[in-house]
NUFI-448835 format. One record per residue: y, z, x of N, C-alpha, C in turn. Coordinates in nm, 4 decimals, always signed. Each point is the difference from the previous one (the first is absolute). Example, Ala and Ser with C-alpha at 12.3 -4.5 7.8 and 13.67 -1.06 7.14 Angstrom:
// NUFI-448835
[[-0.5690, +0.7800, +1.3190], [+0.1190, +0.0000, -0.0890], [+0.1200, +0.0000, +0.0900]];
[[+0.1050, -0.0720, -0.0350], [+0.1190, +0.0060, +0.0820], [+0.1090, +0.0730, -0.0770]];
This chain:
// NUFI-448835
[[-0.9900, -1.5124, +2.3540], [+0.0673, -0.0821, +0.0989], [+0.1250, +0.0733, +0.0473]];
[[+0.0244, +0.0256, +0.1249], [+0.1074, +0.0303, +0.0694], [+0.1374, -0.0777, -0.0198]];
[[+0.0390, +0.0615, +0.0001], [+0.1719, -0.0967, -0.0319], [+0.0294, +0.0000, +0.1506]];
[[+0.1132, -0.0881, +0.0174], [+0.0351, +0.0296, +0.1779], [+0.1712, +0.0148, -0.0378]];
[[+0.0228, +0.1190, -0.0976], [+0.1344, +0.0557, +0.0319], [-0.0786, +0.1401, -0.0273]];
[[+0.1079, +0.0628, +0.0387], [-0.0118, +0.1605, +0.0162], [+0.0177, +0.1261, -0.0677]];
[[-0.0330, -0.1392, -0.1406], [-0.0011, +0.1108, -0.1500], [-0.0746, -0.0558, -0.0844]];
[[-0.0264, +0.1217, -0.0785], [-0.1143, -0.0739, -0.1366], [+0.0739, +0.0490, -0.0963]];
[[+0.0388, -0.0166, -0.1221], [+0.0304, -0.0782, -0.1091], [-0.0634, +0.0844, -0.0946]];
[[-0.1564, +0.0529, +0.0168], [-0.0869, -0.0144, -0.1274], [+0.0172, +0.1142, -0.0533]];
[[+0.1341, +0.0940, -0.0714], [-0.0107, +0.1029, -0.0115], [+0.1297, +0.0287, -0.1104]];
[[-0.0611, +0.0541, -0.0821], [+0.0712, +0.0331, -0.1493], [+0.0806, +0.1309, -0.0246]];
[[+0.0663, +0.0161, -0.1129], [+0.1155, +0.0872, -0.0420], [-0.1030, +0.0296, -0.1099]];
[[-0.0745, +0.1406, -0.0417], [+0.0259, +0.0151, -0.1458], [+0.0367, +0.0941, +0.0083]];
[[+0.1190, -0.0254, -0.1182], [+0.0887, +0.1354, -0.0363], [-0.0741, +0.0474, -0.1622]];
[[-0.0345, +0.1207, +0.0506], [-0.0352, +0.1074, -0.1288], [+0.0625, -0.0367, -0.1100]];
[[-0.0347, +0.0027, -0.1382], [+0.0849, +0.0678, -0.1124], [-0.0889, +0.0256, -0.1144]];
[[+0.0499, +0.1155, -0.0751], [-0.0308, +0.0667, -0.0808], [-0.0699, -0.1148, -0.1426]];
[[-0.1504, +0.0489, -0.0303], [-0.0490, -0.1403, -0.0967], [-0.0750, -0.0611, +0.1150]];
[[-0.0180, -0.0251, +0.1415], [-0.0222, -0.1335, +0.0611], [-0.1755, -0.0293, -0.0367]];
[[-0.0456, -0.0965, +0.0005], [-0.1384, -0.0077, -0.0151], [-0.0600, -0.0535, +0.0747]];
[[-0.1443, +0.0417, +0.0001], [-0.1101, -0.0377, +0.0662], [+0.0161, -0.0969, +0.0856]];
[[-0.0518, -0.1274, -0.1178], [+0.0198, -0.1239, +0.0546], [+0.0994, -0.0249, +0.0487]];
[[+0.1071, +0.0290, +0.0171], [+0.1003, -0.0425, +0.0985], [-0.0376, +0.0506, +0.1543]];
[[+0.0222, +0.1253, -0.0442], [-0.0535, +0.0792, +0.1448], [-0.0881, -0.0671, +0.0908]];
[[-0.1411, -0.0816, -0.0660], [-0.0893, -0.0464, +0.0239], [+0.0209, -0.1210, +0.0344]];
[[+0.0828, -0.0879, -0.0347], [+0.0149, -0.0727, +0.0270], [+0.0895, -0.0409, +0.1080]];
[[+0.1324, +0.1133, +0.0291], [+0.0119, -0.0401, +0.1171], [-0.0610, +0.0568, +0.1254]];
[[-0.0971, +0.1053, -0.0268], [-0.0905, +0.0515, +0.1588], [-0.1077, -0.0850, +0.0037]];
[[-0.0214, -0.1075, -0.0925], [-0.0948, -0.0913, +0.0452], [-0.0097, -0.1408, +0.0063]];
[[+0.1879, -0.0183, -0.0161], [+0.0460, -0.0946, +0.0887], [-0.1099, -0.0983, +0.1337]];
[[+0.0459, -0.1477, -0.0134], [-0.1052, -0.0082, +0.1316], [+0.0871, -0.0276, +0.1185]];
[[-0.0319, +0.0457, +0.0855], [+0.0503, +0.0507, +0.1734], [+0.1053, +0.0879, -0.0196]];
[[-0.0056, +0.1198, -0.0729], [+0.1031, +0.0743, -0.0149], [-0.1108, +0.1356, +0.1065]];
[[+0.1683, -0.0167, +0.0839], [-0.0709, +0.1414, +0.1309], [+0.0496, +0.1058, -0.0395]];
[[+0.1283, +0.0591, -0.0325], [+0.0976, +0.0897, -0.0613], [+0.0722, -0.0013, -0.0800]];
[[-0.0102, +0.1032, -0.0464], [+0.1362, +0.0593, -0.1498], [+0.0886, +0.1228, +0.0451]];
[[+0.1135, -0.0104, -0.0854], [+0.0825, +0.0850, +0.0577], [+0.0264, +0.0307, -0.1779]];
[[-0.0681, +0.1296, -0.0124], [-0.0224, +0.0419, -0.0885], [+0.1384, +0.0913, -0.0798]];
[[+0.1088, -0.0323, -0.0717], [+0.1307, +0.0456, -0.0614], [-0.0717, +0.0817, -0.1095]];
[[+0.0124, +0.1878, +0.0717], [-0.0104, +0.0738, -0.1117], [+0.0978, +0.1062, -0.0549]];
[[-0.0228, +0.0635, -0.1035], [+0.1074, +0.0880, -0.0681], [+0.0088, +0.1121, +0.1296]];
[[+0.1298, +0.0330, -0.0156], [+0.0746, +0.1498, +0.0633], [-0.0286, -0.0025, +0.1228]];
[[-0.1114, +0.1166, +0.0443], [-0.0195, +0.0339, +0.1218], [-0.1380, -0.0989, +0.0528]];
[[-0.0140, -0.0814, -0.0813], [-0.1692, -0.0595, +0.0295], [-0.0925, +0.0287, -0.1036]];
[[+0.0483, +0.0111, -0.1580], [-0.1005, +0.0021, -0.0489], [-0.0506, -0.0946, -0.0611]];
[[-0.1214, -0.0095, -0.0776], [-0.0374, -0.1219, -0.0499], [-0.0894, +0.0166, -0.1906]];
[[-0.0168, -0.0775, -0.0375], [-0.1251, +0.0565, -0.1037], [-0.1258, +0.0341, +0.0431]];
[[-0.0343, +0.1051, -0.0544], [-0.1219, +0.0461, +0.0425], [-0.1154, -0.0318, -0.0920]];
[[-0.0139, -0.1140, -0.0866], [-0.0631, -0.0563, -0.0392], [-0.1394, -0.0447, +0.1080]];
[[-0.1285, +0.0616, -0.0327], [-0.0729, -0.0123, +0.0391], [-0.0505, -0.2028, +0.0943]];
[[+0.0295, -0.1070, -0.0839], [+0.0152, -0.0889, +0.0212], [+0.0539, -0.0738, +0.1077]];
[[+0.1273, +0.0895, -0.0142], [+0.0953, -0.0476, +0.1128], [-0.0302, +0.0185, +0.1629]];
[[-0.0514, +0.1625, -0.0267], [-0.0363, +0.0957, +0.1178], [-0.1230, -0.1216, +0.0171]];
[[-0.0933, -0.0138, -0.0577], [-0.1511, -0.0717, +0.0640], [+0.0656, -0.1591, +0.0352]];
[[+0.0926, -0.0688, -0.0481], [+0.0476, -0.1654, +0.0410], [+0.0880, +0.0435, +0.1216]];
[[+0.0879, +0.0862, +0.0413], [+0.0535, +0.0432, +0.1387], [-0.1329, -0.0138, +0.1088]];
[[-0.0785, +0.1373, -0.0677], [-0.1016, +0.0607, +0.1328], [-0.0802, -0.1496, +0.0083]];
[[-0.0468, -0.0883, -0.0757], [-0.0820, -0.1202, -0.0098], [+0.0695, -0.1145, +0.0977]];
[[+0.1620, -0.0220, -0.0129], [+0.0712, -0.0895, +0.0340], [+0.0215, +0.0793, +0.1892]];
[[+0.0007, +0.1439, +0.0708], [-0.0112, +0.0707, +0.1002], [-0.0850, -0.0556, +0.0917]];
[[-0.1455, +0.0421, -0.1005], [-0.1429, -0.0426, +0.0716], [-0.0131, -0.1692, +0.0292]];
[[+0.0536, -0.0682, -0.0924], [-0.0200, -0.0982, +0.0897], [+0.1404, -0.0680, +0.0755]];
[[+0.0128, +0.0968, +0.0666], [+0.0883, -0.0385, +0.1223], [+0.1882, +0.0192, -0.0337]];
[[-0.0178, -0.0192, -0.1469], [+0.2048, -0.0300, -0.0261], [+0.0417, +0.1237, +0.0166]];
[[+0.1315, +0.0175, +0.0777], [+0.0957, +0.1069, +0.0444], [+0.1384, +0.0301, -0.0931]];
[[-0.0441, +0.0947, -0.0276], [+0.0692, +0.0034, -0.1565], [+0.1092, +0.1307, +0.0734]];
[[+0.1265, -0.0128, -0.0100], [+0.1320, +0.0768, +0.0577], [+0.0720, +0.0195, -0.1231]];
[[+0.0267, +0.1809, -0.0603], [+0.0374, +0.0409, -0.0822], [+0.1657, -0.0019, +0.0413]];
[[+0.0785, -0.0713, -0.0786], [+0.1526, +0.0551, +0.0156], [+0.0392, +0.0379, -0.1625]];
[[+0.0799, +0.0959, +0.0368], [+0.1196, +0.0387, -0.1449], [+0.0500, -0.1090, -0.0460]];
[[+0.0525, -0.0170, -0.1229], [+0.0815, -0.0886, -0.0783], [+0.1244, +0.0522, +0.0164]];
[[+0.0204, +0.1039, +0.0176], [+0.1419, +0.0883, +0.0058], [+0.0531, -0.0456, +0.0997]];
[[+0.1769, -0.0231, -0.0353], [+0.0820, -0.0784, +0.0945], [-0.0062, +0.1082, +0.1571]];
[[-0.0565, +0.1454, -0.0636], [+0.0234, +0.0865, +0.1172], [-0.1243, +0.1313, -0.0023]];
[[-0.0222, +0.0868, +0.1002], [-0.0927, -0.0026, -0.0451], [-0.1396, +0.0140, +0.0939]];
[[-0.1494, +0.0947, +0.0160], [-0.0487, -0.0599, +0.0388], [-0.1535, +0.0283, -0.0497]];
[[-0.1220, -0.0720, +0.0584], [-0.1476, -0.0022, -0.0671], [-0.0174, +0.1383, +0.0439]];
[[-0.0761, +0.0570, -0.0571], [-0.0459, +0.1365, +0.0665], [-0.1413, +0.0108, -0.0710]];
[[-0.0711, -0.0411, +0.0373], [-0.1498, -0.0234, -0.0275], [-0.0677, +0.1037, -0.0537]];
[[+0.0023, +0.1146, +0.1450], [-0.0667, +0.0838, -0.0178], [+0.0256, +0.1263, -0.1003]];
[[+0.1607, -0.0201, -0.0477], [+0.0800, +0.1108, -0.1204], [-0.0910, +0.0051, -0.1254]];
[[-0.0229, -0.1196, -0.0722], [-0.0498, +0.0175, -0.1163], [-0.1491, -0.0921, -0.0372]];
[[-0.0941, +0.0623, -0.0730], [-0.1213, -0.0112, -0.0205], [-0.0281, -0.1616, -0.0290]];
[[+0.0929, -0.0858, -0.0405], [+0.0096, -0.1453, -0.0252], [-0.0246, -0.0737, +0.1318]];
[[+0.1198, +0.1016, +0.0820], [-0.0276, -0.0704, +0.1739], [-0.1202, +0.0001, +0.0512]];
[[-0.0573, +0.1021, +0.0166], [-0.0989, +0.0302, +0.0194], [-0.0991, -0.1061, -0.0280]];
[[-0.0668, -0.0007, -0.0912], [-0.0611, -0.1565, -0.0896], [+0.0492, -0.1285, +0.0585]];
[[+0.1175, +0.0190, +0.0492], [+0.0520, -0.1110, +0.0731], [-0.0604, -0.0393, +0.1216]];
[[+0.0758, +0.1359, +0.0770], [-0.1023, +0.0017, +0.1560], [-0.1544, -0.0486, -0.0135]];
[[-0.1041, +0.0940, -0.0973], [-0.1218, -0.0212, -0.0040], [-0.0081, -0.1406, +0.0130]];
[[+0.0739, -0.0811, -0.1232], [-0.0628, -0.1455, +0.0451], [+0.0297, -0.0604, +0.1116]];
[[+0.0389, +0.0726, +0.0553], [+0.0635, -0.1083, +0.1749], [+0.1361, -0.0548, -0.0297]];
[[+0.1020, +0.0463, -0.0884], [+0.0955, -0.0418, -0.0250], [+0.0410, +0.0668, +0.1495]];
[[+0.1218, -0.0245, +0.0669], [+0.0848, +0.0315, +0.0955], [+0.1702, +0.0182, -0.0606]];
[[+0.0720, +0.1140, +0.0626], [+0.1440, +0.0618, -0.0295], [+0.0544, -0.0864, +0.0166]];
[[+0.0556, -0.0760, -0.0361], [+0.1850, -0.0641, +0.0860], [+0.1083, +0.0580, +0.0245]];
[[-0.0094, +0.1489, -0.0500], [+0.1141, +0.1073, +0.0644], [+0.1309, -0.0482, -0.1123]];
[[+0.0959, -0.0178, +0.1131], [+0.0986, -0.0232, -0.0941], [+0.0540, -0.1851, +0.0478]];
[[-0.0822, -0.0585, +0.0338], [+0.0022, -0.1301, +0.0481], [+0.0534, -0.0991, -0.1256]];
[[+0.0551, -0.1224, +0.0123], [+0.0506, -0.0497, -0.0753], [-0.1196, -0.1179, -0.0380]];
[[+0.0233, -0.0491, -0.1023], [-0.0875, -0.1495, -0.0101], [-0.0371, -0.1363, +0.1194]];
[[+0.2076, +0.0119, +0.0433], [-0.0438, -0.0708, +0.1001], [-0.0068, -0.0079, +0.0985]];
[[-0.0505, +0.1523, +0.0440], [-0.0026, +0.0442, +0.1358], [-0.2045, -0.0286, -0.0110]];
[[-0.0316, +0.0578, -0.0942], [-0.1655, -0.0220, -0.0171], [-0.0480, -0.1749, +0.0183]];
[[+0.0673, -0.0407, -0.0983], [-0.0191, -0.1328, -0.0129], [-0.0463, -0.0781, +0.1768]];
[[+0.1286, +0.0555, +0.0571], [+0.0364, -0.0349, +0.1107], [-0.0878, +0.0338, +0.0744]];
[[-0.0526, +0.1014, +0.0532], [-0.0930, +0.0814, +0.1115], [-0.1389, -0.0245, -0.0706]];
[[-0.0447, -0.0638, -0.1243], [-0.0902, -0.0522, -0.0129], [-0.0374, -0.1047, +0.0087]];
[[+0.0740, -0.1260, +0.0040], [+0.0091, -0.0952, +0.0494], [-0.0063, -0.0154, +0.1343]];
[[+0.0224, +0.0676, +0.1040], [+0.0652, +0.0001, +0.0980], [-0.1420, +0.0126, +0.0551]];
[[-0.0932, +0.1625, -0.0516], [-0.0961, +0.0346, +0.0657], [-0.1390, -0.1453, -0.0817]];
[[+0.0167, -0.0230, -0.0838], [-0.1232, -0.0564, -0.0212], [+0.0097, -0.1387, +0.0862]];
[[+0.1462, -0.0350, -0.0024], [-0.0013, -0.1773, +0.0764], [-0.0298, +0.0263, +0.1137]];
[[-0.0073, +0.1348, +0.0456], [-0.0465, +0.0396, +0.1573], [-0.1609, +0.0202, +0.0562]];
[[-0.0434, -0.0325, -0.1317], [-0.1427, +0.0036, -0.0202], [-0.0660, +0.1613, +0.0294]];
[[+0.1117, +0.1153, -0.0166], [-0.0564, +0.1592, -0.0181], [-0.0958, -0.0471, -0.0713]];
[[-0.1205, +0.1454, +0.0344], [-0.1100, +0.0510, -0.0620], [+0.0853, +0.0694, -0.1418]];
[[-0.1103, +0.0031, -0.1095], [+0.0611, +0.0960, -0.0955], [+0.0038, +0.1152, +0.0453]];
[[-0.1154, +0.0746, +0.0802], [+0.0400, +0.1314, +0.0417], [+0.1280, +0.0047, +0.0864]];
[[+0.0406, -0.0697, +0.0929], [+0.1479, +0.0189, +0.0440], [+0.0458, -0.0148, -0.0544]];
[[+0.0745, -0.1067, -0.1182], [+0.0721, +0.0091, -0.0773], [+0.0552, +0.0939, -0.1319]];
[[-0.1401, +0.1212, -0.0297], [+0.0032, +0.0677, -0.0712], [+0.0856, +0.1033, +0.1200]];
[[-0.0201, +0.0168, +0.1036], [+0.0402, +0.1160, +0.0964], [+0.1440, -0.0198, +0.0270]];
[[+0.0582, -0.1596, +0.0206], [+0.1225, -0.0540, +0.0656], [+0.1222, +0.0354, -0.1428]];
[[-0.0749, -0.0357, -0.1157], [+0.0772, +0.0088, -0.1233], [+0.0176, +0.1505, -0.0222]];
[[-0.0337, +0.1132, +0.0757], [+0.0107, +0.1536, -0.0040], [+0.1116, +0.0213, +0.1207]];
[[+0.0380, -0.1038, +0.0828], [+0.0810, +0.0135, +0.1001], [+0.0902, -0.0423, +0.0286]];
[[+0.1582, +0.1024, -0.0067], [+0.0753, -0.1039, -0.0114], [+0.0603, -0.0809, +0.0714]];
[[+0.0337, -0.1491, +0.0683], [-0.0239, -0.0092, +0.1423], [+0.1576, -0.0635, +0.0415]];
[[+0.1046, +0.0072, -0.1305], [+0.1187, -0.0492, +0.0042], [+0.0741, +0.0476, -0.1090]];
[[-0.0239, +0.1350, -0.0245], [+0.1089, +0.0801, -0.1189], [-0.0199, -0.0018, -0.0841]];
[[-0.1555, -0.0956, -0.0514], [+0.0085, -0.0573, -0.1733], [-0.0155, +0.1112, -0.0737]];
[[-0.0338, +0.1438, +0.0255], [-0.0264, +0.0847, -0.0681], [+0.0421, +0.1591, +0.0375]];
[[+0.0084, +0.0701, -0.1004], [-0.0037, +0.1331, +0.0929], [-0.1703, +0.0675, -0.0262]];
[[-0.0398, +0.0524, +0.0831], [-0.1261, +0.1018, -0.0115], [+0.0652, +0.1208, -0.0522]];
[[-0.0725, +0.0357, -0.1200], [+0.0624, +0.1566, -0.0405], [-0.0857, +0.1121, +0.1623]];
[[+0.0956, +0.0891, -0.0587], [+0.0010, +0.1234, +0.1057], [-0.0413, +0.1554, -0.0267]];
């Protein structure tokens, strides 16, 4: 059902930490009407590379949720493609958040889903920055 304001709501914070398990993980990417996560990982964007994790991301991708990697670091930014963890990241359809803040994501995801974007635009719009929220490395 369509809402008739110009944001959706259905979209979560998990922040990484060291120990985290399964079932948690699992439980919040299969949340019900959850469209996006804004995924809080260590340093530059990394994550556990626990086989598990990597297949509940790429699983939670495919069917449709837009999962936006930001740093936990007050400063700082994702750099995906630097280290072999990122990588695993990208594969599952995770997406960079650069050096974007929580609630700059929060925000431009809300913004695009209450607008009723396609996921493919929204995977493209969240790579673009369209009001400063980020820098693009160079």
């Amino acid at each position: 059902m369509k809402s008739h304001y110009l944001y959706d709501t259905n979209i979560a914070i998990l922040t990484l930490f060291p120990g985290i398990q399964e079932n948690i993980i699992s439980t919040v990417l299969h949340a019900p009407g959850l469209k996006a996560i804004v995924l809080k990982t260590y340093g530059s964007g990394n994550a556990p590379q626990k086989r598990w994790f990597i297949d509940l991301l790429k699983d939670a991708t495919t069917r449709g949720i837009i999962i936006v990697n930001i740093s936990q670091c007050p400063s700082g930014m994702v750099e995906m493609e630097r280290y072999e963890t990122g990588l695993h990241l990208l594969d599952a359809g995770v997406i960079s958040g650069y050096d974007s803040t929580v609630e700059s994501v929060i925000t431009k995801l809300m913004f695009l889903l209450g607008h009723g974007k396609s996921e493919e635009e929204i995977r493209h719009l969240m790579t673009v920055p369209v009001a400063g929220e980020f820098t693009i490395p160079v």
